[in-house]
C-alpha positions as CSV (number, residue, x, y, z in Angstrom):
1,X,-9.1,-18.2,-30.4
2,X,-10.3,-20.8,-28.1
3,X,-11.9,-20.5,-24.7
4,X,-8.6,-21.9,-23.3
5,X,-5.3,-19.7,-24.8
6,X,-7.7,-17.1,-24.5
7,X,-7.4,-17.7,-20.7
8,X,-3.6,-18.3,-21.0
9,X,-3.4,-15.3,-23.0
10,X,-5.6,-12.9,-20.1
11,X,-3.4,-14.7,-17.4
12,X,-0.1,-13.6,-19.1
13,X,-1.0,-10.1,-20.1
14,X,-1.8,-10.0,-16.2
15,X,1.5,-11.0,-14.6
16,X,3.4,-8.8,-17.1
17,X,1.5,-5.1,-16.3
18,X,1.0,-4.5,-12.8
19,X,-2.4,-3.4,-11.5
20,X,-2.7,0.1,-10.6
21,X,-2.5,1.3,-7.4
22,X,-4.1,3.7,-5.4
23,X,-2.6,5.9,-3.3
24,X,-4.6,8.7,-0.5
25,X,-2.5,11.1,0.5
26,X,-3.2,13.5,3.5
27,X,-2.1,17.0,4.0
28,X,-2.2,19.7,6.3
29,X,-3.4,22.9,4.0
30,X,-2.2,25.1,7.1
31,X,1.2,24.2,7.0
32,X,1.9,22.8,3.4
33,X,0.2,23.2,-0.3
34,X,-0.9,20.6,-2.1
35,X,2.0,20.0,-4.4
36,X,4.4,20.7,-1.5
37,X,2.4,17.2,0.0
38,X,3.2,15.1,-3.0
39,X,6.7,16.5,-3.2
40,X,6.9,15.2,0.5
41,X,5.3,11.9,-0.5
42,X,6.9,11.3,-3.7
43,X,10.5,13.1,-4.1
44,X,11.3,11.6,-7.2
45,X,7.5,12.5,-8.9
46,X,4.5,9.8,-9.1
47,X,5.6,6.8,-10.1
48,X,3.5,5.5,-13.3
49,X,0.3,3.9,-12.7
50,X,-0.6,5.3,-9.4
51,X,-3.8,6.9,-9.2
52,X,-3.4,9.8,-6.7
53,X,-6.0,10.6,-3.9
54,X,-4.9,13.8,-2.3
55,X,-7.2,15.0,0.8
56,X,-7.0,17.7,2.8
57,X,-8.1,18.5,6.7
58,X,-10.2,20.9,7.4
59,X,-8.8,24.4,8.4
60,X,-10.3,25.8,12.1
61,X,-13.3,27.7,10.9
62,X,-14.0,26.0,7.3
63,X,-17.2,23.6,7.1
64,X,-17.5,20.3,4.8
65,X,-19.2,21.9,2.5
66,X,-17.0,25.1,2.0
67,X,-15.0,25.3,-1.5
68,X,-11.6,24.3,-1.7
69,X,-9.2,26.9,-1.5
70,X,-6.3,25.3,-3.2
């Protein structure tokens, strides 16, 4: 193939799967768990090709370098 319909080719591969997208989600661990948060966020489950960045705040008393408790 060509240097050109290898371009055409990329271009239309391209418009046909959409990019994934990232998605942060934040969540209070005092008042909700972590799958409560993406049951808030996303009723209906993850939708495909989302990558899913879930954070928490930090509890009163807990330091950055304390292990998760989820």
């Amino acid at each position: 193939m060509n240097g050109t319909r290898h371009k055409r080719v990329a271009e239309l591969r391209r418009r046909r799967r959409p990019a994934e997208r990232t998605v942060v989600l934040w969540y209070d661990a005092e008042q909700e768990t972590r799958e409560q948060a993406i049951a808030r966020r996303f009723p209906r489950g993850v939708p495909p090709r989302v990558r899913l960045l879930v954070l928490r705040w930090l509890t009163e008393g807990e330091s950055e370098s304390a292990p998760a408790r989820d």
